[in-house]
Structure formats: structure tokens, C-alpha cells
MIVEX-565873 format. One line per 5 residues: their letters; for each residue x, y, z of C-alpha. Coordinates in nm, 2 decimals, decimal comma. Each point is the difference from the previous one (the first is absolute). Example, Ala and Ser with C-alpha at 12.3 -4.5 7.8 and 13.67 -1.06 7.14 Angstrom:
2
as = 1,23/-0,45/0,78 | 0,14/0,34/-0,07
This chain:
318
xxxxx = -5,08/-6,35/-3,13 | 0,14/-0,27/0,21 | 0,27/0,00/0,25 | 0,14/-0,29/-0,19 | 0,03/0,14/-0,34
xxxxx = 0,09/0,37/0,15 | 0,35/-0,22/0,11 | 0,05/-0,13/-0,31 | -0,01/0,29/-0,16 | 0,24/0,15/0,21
xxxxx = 0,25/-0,31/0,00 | -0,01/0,07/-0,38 | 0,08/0,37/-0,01 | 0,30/-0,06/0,25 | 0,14/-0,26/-0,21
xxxxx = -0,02/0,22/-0,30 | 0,17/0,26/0,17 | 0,27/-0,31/0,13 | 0,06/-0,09/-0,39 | -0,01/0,34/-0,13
xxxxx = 0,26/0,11/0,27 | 0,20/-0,29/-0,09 | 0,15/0,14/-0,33 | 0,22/0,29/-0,07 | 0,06/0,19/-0,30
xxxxx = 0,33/0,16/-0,02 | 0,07/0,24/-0,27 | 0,30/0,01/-0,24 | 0,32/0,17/0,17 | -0,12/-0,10/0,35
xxxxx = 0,10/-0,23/0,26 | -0,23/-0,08/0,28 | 0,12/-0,12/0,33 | -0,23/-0,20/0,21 | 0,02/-0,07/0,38
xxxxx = -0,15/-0,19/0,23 | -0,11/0,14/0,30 | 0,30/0,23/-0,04 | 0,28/-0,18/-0,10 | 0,07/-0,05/-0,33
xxxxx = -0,04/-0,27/-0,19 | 0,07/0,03/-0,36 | -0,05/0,23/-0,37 | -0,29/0,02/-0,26 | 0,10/0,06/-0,34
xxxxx = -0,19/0,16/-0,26 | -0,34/-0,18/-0,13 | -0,26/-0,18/0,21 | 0,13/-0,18/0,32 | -0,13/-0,18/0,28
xxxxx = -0,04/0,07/0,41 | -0,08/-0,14/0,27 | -0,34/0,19/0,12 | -0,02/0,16/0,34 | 0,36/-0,14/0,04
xxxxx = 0,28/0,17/-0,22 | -0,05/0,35/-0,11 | 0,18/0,24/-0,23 | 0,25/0,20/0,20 | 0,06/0,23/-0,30
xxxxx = 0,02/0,05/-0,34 | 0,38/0,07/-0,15 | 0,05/0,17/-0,34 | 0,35/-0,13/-0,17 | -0,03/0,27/-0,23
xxxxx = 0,22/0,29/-0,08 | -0,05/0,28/0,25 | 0,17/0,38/-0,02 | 0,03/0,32/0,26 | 0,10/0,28/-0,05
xxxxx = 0,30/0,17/0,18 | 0,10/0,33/0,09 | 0,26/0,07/0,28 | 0,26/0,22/0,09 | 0,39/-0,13/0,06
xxxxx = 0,36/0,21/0,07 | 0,31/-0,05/-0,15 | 0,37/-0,03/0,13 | 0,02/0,39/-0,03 | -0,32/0,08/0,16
xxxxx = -0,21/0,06/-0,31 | -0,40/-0,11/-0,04 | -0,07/-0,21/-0,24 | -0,41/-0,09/-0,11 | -0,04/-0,33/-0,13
xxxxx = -0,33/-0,09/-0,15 | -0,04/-0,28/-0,08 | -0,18/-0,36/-0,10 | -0,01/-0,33/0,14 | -0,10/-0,32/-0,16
xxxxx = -0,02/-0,31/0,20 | -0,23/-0,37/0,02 | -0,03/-0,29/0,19 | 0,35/-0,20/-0,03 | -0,17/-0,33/-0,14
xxxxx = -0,34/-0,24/0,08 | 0,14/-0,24/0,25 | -0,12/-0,04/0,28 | 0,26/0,08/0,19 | 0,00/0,33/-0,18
xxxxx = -0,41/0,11/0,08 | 0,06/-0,14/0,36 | 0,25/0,31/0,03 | -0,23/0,24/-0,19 | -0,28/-0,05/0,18
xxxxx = 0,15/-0,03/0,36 | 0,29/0,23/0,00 | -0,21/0,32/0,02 | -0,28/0,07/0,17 | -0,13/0,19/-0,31
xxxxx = 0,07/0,13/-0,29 | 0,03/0,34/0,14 | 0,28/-0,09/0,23 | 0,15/-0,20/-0,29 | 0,05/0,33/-0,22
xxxxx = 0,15/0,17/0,28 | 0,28/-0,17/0,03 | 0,01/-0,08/-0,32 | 0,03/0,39/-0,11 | 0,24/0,07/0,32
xxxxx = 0,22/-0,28/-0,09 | 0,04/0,13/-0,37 | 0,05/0,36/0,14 | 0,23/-0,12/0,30 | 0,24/-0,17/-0,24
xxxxx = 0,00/0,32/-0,26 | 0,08/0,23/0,25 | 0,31/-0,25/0,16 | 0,18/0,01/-0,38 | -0,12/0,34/-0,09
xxxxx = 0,24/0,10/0,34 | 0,30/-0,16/-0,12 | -0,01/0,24/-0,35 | 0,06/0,34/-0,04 | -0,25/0,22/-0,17
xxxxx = 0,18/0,00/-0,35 | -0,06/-0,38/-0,05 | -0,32/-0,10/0,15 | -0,15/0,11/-0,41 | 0,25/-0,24/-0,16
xxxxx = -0,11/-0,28/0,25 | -0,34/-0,07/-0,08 | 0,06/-0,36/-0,12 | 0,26/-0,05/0,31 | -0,28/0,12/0,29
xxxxx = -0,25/-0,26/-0,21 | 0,30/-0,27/0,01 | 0,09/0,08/0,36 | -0,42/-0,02/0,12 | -0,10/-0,29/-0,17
xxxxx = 0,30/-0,16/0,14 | -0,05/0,11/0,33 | -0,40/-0,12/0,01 | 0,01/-0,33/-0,20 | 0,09/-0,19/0,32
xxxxx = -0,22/0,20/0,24 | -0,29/-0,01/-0,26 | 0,01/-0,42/-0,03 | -0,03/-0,08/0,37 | -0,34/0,27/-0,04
xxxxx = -0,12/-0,23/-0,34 | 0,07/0,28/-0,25 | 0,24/0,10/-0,26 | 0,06/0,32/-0,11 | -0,05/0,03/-0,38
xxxxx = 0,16/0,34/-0,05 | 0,07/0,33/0,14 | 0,00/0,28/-0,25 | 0,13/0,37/0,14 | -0,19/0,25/-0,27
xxxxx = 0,13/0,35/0,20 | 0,24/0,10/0,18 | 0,06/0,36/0,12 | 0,20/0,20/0,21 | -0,07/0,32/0,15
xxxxx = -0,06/0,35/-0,17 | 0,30/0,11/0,07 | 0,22/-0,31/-0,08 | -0,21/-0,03/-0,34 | 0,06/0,36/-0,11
xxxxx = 0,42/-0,06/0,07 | -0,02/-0,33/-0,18 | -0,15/0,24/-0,30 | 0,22/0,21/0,03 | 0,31/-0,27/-0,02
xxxxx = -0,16/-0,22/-0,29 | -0,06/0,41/-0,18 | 0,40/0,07/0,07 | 0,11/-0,34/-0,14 | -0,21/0,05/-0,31
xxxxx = 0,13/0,35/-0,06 | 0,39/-0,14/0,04 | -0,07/-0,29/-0,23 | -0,12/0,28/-0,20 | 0,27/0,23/-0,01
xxxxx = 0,24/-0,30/-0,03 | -0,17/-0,11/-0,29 | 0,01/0,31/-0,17 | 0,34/0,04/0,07 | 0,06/-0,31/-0,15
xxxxx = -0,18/0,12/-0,32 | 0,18/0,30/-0,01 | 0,34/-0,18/-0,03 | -0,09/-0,25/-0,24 | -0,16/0,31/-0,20
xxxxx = 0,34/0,18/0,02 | 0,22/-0,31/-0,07 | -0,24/-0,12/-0,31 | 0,04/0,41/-0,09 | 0,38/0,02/0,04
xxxxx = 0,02/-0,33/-0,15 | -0,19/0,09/-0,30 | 0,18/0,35/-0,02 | 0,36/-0,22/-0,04 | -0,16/-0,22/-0,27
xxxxx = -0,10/0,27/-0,17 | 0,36/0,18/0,01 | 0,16/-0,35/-0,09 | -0,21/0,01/-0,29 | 0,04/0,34/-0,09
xxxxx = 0,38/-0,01/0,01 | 0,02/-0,33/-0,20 | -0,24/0,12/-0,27 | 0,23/0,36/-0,07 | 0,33/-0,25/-0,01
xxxxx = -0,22/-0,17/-0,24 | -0,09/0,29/-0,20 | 0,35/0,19/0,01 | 0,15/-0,37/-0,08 | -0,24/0,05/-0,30
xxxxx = 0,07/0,36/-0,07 | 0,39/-0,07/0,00 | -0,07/-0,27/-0,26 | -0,17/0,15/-0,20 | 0,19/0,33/0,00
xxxxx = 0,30/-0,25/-0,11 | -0,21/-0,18/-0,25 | -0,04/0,39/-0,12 | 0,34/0,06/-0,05 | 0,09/-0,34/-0,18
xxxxx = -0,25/0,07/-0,24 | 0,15/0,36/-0,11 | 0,29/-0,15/0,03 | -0,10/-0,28/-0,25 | -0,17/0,23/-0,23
xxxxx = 0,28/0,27/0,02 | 0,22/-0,27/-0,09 | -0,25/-0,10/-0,34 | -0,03/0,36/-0,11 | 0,40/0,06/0,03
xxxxx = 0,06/-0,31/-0,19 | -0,21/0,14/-0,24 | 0,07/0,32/-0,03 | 0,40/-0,15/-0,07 | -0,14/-0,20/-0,28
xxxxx = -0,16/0,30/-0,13 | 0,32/0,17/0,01 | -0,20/0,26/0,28 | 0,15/0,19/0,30 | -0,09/-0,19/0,31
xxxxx = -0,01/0,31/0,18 | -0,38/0,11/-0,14 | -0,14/-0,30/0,23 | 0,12/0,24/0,28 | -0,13/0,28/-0,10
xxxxx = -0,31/-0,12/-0,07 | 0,01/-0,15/0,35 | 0,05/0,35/0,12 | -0,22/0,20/-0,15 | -0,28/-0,29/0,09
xxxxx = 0,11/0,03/0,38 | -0,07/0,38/-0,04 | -0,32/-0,07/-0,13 | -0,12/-0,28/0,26 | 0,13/0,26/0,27
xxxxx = -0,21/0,33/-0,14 | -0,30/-0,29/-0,02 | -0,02/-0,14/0,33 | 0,12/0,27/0,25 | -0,20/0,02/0,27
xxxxx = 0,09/0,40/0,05 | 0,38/-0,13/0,16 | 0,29/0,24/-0,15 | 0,27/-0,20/-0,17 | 0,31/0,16/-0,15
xxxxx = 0,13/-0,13/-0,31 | 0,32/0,15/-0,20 | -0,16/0,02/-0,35 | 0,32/0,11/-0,15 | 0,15/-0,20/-0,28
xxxxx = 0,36/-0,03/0,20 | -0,22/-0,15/0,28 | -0,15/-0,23/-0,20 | 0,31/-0,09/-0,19 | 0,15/-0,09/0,38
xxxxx = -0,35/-0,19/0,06 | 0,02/-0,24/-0,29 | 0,39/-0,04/0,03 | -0,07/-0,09/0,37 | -0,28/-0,29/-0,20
xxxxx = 0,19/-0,11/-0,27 | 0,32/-0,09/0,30 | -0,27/-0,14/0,19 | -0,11/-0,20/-0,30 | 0,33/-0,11/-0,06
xxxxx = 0,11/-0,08/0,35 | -0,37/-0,25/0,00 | 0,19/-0,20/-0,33 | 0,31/-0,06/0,10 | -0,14/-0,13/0,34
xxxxx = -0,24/-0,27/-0,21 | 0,32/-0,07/-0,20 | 0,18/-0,09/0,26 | -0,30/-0,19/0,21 | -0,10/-0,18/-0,36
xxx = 0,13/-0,39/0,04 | 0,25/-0,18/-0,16 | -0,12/-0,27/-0,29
């Protein structure tokens, strides 16, 4: 082969190598920063861009997606207690100007010294609240130590070109011996609730109880004024209808031209009878002599007698 077409051939391949050089392919969620001869010059976004061969170069490549670590450090309280975090950090680039990836890609030397203090800024500014609250409050202050961190870090993280996204504390433990007490306080407050809540019970139960009982004596009392109302009425009702029919069977025993005094006796000798009847075995002593019961019915007939003149005299004038 000649000289002259060896040359030509190798003018080709360079400039093949000059155009292929000359484009860029940046992939979606990257930045790329280009420099020339070591100073920067400006951004790639994502797609297919365009470089200057042998001139400008890619510095590096920036992702502005979401990136996480994983934390676990140690902090002490206003009262000397240890407290374990573990926890979980969420941060990204801040934005895609310029300004922005300048920061990102030439505050750090690498991304390794960029986690560091990253990680021992987070920890740093735990451990500075953390040492302002006592053991018994650091539990109740998740969302504060979040607060209090991001608020801390925002600034510090924009002049780096990031923000961080979220910071989320999923344990945090004390020592052994701290944990056990706090069981043993949270056990102690569960069995006083207890106790006060059966107490509580207990009263209502006795009160509903004693409350019921006096209902029930209420009720009890007014039903046997009820029935001995009752009784008393109908015991008079009783006595105005013997009285009544007394009064029919002497008015006609007059018109028969009878002795009244048989209605008596017949009363007698049937209050004998209902006696012998319905004893339950009680002993009751009755004069069965006839002077006795010629007293008895005397004692009726006044008795009769006294109940008409009293109607007489009650009866209205026409």
C-alpha cells in the first residue's frame, strides 16, 4: 500500500474518532458538567449534546435523584442518659441551575467526603438538642428533633447544592437498665389506672345497688298503703252492706209482724259456725250461754240503733 493512501486512512480514522468524541449522551436524572482544561465551563442535560473534541471534557456526572443513608449514633441527655438513634436520611440535589451543580460538583472533593459531613452534621445537631432534654422527653420529641434538624441543615445544605428531603428516626433506645425502669413505670401506671378504675366501678355498682334497693322500698311501702287503703275500703264497703241488708230483713220481719231479734241470732250462731270452720288450730273462747248471748245481741241491736239515729240526723233537709 502506498504512503499516500496509508495517511489518508489514518486522517479518516482520527476524524471519526474527533466526531464521535464530539457528542455526549447524558442519561435521565443526570447533569454533566464539562470543563475546559479544568475550569468549568457549563452543564449537559439529559439526551444527546454536543462538545468540543480534545477541548472540553466531562468533569463528572451528577445524579439529581433521591439519595438515602442510613444512620445509627449514640447521643446523651440533660441527665446523663444514652440514647440510640437509628435512623434515615433522605436528601437530593436542591434544584438544576447552574449555580446549583457548580456547588455539587466543586464543593467536595468526592462523594465520600460529602457523606461524611453530611452524616456528622445530622448527628452533631441531634446530639446539641438531645442535651438540652431530659431523658423522660426525648420519646415524645420525635417530630421536634426532625423540626429542630431540618431547620438547622436547610441553610448549611443550600450553600453545598442539596436539600434534605426528610429525616425519619425509626428507633430510639436507652440503656438496659433505663428501659427495664421505664417498664417498670409505664407497668405501675397501668396497674393504678386499674385499681382506680375498678374503684370507680365499684361505687357506681354500690350506688346503682343502694339506689335500686330505695326504689324498691319506695315501691314497696306505697303498694301496702295501696292495698291496706284497699283493705279498709273494702272492710267498710263490708259493713255497709250488712248494714243495708240488716236493715231490709228488719223492715221485713216488722211487716211480717216477726221479732227482729232472730236476725241476731241467726248472725250468731253463723259466727259460731264460720269460727269451728276456718280455725287454723288458734283457741278462742266464746260464752255460749244464753244470758251471754242475750248481752251480745242487746249490745247489736243498741249498736243498730245508735247507726239510725246518726243517719237521721246526717239525712238533709228538703
Amino acid at each position: 500500500m502506498q504512503p499516500l493512501a496509508i495517511g489518508v486512512l489514518a486522517l479518516v480514522f482520527i476524524f471519526l474518532i474527533i466526531i464521535f468524541n464530539s457528542f455526549v449522551t447524558v442519561k435521565q436524572g443526570t447533569i454533566a458538567v464539562i470543563t475546559v482544561f479544568g475550569k468549568y465551563r457549563r452543564i449537559l442535560t439529559p439526551g444527546l449534546n454536543f462538545k468540543v473534541p480534545l477541548i472540553e471534557s466531562i468533569y463528572s456526572r451528577i445524579s439529581i435523584q433521591n439519595r438515602s443513608v442510613e444512620l445509627e449514633f449514640q447521643a446523651v441527655t440533660f441527665d446523663q442518659a444514652n440514647v440510640y438513634f437509628k435512623a434515615m436520611l433522605l436528601y437530593s440535589v436542591l434544584d438544576q441551575q447552574e449555580q446549583t451543580i457548580k456547588n455539587v460538583a466543586f464543593k467536595f472533593v468526592d462523594e465520600r467526603n460529602l457523606m461524611q459531613a453530611l452524616v456528622r452534621t445530622v448527628e452533631g445537631s441531634i446530639r446539641a438538642f438531645v442535651a438540652t432534654k431530659r431523658q423522660a422527653e426525648v420519646l415524645v420529641l420525635r417530630r421536634d428533633i426532625v423540626e429542630h434538624v431540618k431547620e438547622q441543615l436547610d441553610q448549611i445544605l443550600e450553600n453545598w447544592g442539596y436539600h434534605l428531603q426528610d429525616l425519619q428516626l425509626n428507633d430510639i433506645t436507652f440503656d438496659d437498665v433505663i428501659m427495664k425502669s421505664m417498664s417498670q413505670v409505664v407497668a405501675s401506671n397501668n396497674l393504678k389506672a386499674a385499681a382506680e378504675n375498678e374503684g370507680q366501678a365499684l361505687l357506681i355498682t354500690k350506688t346503682k345497688a343502694a339506689e335500686a334497693e330505695g326504689n324498691a322500698i319506695k315501691i314497696s311501702a306505697e303498694a301496702e298503703r295501696q292495698a291496706s287503703q284497699l283493705r279498709g275500703q273494702g272492710v267498710a264497703l263490708f259493713r255497709q252492706e250488712v248494714a243495708k241488708g240488716m236493715s231490709v230483713a228488719a223492715l221485713e220481719m216488722e211487716k211480717a209482724h216477726m221479732d227482729t231479734s232472730v236476725i241476731l241470732f241467726t248472725m250468731w250462731t253463723e259466727a259460731i259456725k264460720h269460727f269451728a270452720e276456718n280455725s287454723d288450730g288458734n283457741v278462742i273462747f266464746l260464752d255460749g250461754s244464753t244470758d251471754s248471748m242475750s248481752q251480745t245481741m242487746k249490745e247489736m241491736m243498741s249498736l243498730n240503733l245508735m247507726s239510725g239515729d246518726k243517719s237521721k240526723t246526717t239525712k238533709p233537709k228538703a
